[in-house]
C-alpha positions in Angstrom: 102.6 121.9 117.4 99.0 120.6 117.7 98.2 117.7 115.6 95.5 118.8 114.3 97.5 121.6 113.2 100.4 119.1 112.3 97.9 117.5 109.8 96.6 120.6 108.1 100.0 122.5 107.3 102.2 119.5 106.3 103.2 119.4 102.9 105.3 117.4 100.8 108.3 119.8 99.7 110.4 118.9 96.5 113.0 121.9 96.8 116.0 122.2 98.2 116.9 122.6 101.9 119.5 124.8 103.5 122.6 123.0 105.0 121.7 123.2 108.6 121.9 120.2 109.7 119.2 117.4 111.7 120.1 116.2 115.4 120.3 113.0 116.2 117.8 113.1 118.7 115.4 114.7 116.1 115.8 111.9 113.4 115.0 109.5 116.5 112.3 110.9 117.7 111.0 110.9 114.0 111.8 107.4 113.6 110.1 106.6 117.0 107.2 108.6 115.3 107.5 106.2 112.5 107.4 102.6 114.8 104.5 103.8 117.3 101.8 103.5 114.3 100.0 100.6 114.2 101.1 97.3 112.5 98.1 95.2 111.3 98.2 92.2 114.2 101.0 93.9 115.5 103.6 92.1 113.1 106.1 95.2 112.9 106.5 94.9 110.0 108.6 98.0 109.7 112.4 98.8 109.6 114.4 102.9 109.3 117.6 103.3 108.9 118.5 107.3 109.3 121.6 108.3 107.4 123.4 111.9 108.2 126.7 111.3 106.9 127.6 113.2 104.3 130.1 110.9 102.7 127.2 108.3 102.9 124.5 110.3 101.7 126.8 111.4 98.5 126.9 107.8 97.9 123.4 107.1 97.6 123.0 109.9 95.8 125.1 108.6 92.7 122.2 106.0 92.6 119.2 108.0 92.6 118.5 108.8 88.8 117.2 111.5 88.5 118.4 113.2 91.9 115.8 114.2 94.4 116.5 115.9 97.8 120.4 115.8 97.1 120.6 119.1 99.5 118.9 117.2 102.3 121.4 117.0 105.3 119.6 113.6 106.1 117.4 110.7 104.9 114.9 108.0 106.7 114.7 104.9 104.7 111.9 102.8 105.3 112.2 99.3 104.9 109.4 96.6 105.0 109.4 93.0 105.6 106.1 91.0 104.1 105.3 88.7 106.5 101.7 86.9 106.1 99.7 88.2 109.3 96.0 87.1 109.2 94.5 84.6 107.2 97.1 84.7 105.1 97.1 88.7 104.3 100.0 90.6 104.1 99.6 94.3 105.8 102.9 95.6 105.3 101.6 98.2 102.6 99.6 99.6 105.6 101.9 99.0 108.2 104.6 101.1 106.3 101.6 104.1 105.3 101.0 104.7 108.6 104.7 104.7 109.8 105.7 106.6 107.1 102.3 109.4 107.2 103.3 109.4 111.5 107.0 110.3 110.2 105.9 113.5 108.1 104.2 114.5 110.9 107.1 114.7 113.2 109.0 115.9 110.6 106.5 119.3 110.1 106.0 119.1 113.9 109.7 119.4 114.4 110.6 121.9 111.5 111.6 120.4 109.0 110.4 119.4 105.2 110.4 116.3 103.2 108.6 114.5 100.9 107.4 110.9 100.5 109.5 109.3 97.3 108.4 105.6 96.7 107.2 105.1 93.1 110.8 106.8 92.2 112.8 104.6 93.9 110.2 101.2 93.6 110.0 101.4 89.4 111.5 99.4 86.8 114.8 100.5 87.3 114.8 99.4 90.8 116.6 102.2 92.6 115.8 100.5 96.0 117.6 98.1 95.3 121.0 99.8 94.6 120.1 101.6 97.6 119.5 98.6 99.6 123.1 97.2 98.6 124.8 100.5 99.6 123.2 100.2 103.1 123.5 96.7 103.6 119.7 96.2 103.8 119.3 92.1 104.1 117.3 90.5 101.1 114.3 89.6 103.3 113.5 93.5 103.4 112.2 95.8 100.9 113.2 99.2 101.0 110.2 100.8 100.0 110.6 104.7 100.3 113.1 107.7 101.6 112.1 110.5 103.2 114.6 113.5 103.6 114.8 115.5 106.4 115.7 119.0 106.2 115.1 122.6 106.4 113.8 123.9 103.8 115.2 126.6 101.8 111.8 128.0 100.5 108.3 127.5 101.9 106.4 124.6 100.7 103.7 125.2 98.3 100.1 123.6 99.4 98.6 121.3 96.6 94.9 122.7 95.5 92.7 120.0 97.0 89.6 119.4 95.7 86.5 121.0 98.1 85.4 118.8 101.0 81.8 118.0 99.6 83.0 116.4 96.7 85.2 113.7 98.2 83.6 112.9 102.2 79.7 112.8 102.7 77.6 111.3 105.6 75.4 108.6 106.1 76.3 107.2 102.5 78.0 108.2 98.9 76.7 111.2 97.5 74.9 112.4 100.3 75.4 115.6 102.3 74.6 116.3 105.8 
Protein backbone atom coordinates (compact mmCIF):
# COMPACT_ATOMS: atom_id res chain seq x y z
CA UNK A 1 0.00 0.00 0.00
CA UNK A 2 1.30 3.56 -0.77
CA UNK A 3 1.80 5.70 2.20
CA UNK A 4 0.22 8.28 1.11
CA UNK A 5 -2.65 6.06 0.72
CA UNK A 6 -1.66 4.39 4.13
CA UNK A 7 -2.28 7.84 5.71
CA UNK A 8 -5.54 8.74 4.19
CA UNK A 9 -7.61 5.38 4.80
CA UNK A 10 -6.38 4.46 8.29
CA UNK A 11 -8.82 4.69 10.88
CA UNK A 12 -9.03 3.90 14.32
CA UNK A 13 -11.62 0.84 14.61
CA UNK A 14 -13.47 0.13 18.02
CA UNK A 15 -15.43 -3.07 16.83
CA UNK A 16 -14.76 -6.37 16.98
CA UNK A 17 -12.42 -8.41 14.84
CA UNK A 18 -12.89 -11.89 13.38
CA UNK A 19 -10.72 -14.72 14.92
CA UNK A 20 -8.18 -15.04 12.24
CA UNK A 21 -5.31 -14.77 13.66
CA UNK A 22 -1.79 -12.17 13.22
CA UNK A 23 1.63 -13.81 12.10
CA UNK A 24 4.40 -13.45 13.90
CA UNK A 25 6.31 -11.98 11.30
CA UNK A 26 3.37 -9.37 10.89
CA UNK A 27 3.33 -8.14 14.62
CA UNK A 28 7.26 -7.77 13.96
CA UNK A 29 7.29 -6.01 11.22
CA UNK A 30 4.67 -3.70 12.96
CA UNK A 31 6.75 -3.31 15.88
CA UNK A 32 9.84 -2.62 13.65
CA UNK A 33 7.39 -0.02 12.20
CA UNK A 34 7.04 1.22 15.65
CA UNK A 35 11.12 1.55 16.65
CA UNK A 36 12.31 3.14 13.09
CA UNK A 37 10.45 6.57 14.04
CA UNK A 38 12.43 9.01 15.29
CA UNK A 39 13.41 9.40 19.04
CA UNK A 40 14.12 13.04 19.97
CA UNK A 41 18.30 12.88 20.36
CA UNK A 42 17.93 9.50 19.51
CA UNK A 43 17.23 8.31 23.25
CA UNK A 44 14.92 5.28 22.30
CA UNK A 45 13.01 5.87 24.41
CA UNK A 46 10.48 3.24 23.33
CA UNK A 47 9.73 -0.46 24.39
CA UNK A 48 6.59 -3.21 22.67
CA UNK A 49 5.94 -6.10 23.85
CA UNK A 50 3.39 -8.11 21.30
CA UNK A 51 1.21 -10.68 23.05
CA UNK A 52 -0.80 -13.49 20.77
CA UNK A 53 -1.52 -15.92 23.37
CA UNK A 54 -4.70 -16.48 24.02
CA UNK A 55 -4.42 -17.62 27.62
CA UNK A 56 -2.41 -14.36 28.05
CA UNK A 57 -4.45 -12.06 26.31
CA UNK A 58 -7.68 -13.46 28.45
CA UNK A 59 -5.59 -12.41 31.34
CA UNK A 60 -5.24 -8.89 30.57
CA UNK A 61 -8.41 -8.77 29.67
CA UNK A 62 -9.86 -9.34 33.30
CA UNK A 63 -7.99 -5.99 33.91
CA UNK A 64 -9.24 -3.77 31.40
CA UNK A 65 -12.58 -2.16 32.85
CA UNK A 66 -14.53 -1.58 30.73
CA UNK A 67 -13.27 -4.27 27.90
CA UNK A 68 -12.04 -2.93 24.65
CA UNK A 69 -10.77 -5.02 21.73
CA UNK A 70 -11.40 -8.36 23.74
CA UNK A 71 -11.90 -10.17 20.13
CA UNK A 72 -8.50 -8.95 19.02
CA UNK A 73 -6.30 -12.11 18.35
CA UNK A 74 -3.33 -9.82 19.39
CA UNK A 75 -2.10 -6.62 21.26
CA UNK A 76 1.20 -4.27 20.92
CA UNK A 77 1.85 -2.62 24.25
CA UNK A 78 3.86 0.28 24.12
CA UNK A 79 5.94 1.11 26.85
CA UNK A 80 8.05 4.35 27.51
CA UNK A 81 11.00 5.14 29.57
CA UNK A 82 11.46 9.12 30.52
CA UNK A 83 14.78 9.70 30.31
CA UNK A 84 15.87 13.59 30.31
CA UNK A 85 17.40 14.09 26.71
CA UNK A 86 18.28 17.82 25.94
CA UNK A 87 18.58 20.41 28.28
CA UNK A 88 16.87 18.74 30.59
CA UNK A 89 13.59 17.86 28.33
CA UNK A 90 11.96 14.74 28.29
CA UNK A 91 10.66 13.63 24.67
CA UNK A 92 9.26 10.43 25.37
CA UNK A 93 5.52 11.75 24.76
CA UNK A 94 6.85 12.30 21.16
CA UNK A 95 9.12 9.58 20.88
CA UNK A 96 6.15 7.17 21.74
CA UNK A 97 3.53 9.35 19.10
CA UNK A 98 5.55 8.74 16.41
CA UNK A 99 6.20 4.98 17.16
CA UNK A 100 2.89 4.49 17.98
CA UNK A 101 1.20 6.74 14.61
CA UNK A 102 4.31 4.50 12.40
CA UNK A 103 2.51 1.25 14.04
CA UNK A 104 -1.14 2.10 12.80
CA UNK A 105 0.26 2.55 9.61
CA UNK A 106 1.69 -0.88 9.25
CA UNK A 107 -1.12 -2.11 10.80
CA UNK A 108 -3.64 -0.57 7.82
CA UNK A 109 -0.75 -1.25 5.40
CA UNK A 110 -0.74 -4.86 6.41
CA UNK A 111 -4.63 -5.42 6.79
CA UNK A 112 -5.51 -5.15 9.79
CA UNK A 113 -7.44 -2.61 12.32
CA UNK A 114 -6.82 -1.22 15.60
CA UNK A 115 -7.15 1.58 17.56
CA UNK A 116 -4.95 3.83 19.79
CA UNK A 117 -6.28 3.32 23.65
CA UNK A 118 -4.08 5.46 26.10
CA UNK A 119 -6.35 7.75 28.15
CA UNK A 120 -8.36 4.32 29.04
CA UNK A 121 -5.69 2.58 30.25
CA UNK A 122 -3.44 5.88 31.73
CA UNK A 123 -6.57 7.37 34.05
CA UNK A 124 -7.15 7.34 37.62
CA UNK A 125 -7.77 3.87 37.92
CA UNK A 126 -4.40 3.10 36.51
CA UNK A 127 -5.12 0.10 34.26
CA UNK A 128 -1.47 0.23 33.00
CA UNK A 129 -0.41 -0.59 35.73
CA UNK A 130 -2.30 -3.87 36.40
CA UNK A 131 -1.32 -4.51 32.99
CA UNK A 132 2.24 -3.80 33.54
CA UNK A 133 2.32 -6.32 36.56
CA UNK A 134 0.65 -9.07 34.39
CA UNK A 135 3.57 -8.64 31.82
CA UNK A 136 6.32 -8.11 33.95
CA UNK A 137 6.94 -4.60 32.70
CA UNK A 138 9.98 -3.22 35.09
CA UNK A 139 9.03 -0.03 37.24
CA UNK A 140 11.40 2.21 35.23
CA UNK A 141 8.85 1.91 32.20
CA UNK A 142 5.48 3.23 31.69
CA UNK A 143 3.20 1.38 29.73
CA UNK A 144 1.53 4.05 28.04
CA UNK A 145 -0.98 2.50 25.35
CA UNK A 146 -2.22 -0.88 23.55
CA UNK A 147 -2.89 -1.26 20.29
CA UNK A 148 -4.87 -4.48 19.02
CA UNK A 149 -4.16 -6.04 16.05
CA UNK A 150 -6.77 -7.74 14.10
CA UNK A 151 -9.05 -8.20 11.33
CA UNK A 152 -11.79 -6.47 11.51
CA UNK A 153 -15.15 -7.88 11.43
CA UNK A 154 -16.85 -4.79 9.96
CA UNK A 155 -15.33 -1.80 8.01
CA UNK A 156 -14.18 1.01 9.97
CA UNK A 157 -16.22 4.03 9.95
CA UNK A 158 -14.10 7.40 8.88
CA UNK A 159 -14.48 10.29 11.59
CA UNK A 160 -16.04 13.63 9.77
CA UNK A 161 -12.97 15.91 9.79
CA UNK A 162 -13.36 19.32 9.72
CA UNK A 163 -12.61 20.93 5.90
CA UNK A 164 -8.94 21.66 5.25
CA UNK A 165 -9.24 25.62 5.20
CA UNK A 166 -10.33 25.80 8.57
CA UNK A 167 -7.42 24.07 10.30
CA UNK A 168 -4.00 24.51 7.75
CA UNK A 169 -3.30 27.87 5.98
CA UNK A 170 -0.07 29.37 4.33
CA UNK A 171 2.19 31.94 4.95
CA UNK A 172 0.52 32.55 8.52
CA UNK A 173 -2.86 31.86 10.67
CA UNK A 174 -5.85 32.66 8.96
CA UNK A 175 -4.57 33.08 5.72
CA UNK A 176 -5.31 31.19 2.50
CA UNK A 177 -3.28 30.72 -0.41
Amino acid sequence: MDTIDSIFTRHSYRGRYTDQAVPYEHLETIMQAGLAAPSGCNKQTVSLIAVDDPELLARLHTVIDPDVAESAPAMIFVLSRPIKAYRDRCFAVQDYGAAIENMLLAIHALGYASCWYEGHITDDDRICDKLAEILGVPNELDLVCLLPVGVAAELPKAPQKADFNERAWFNGYGKQS
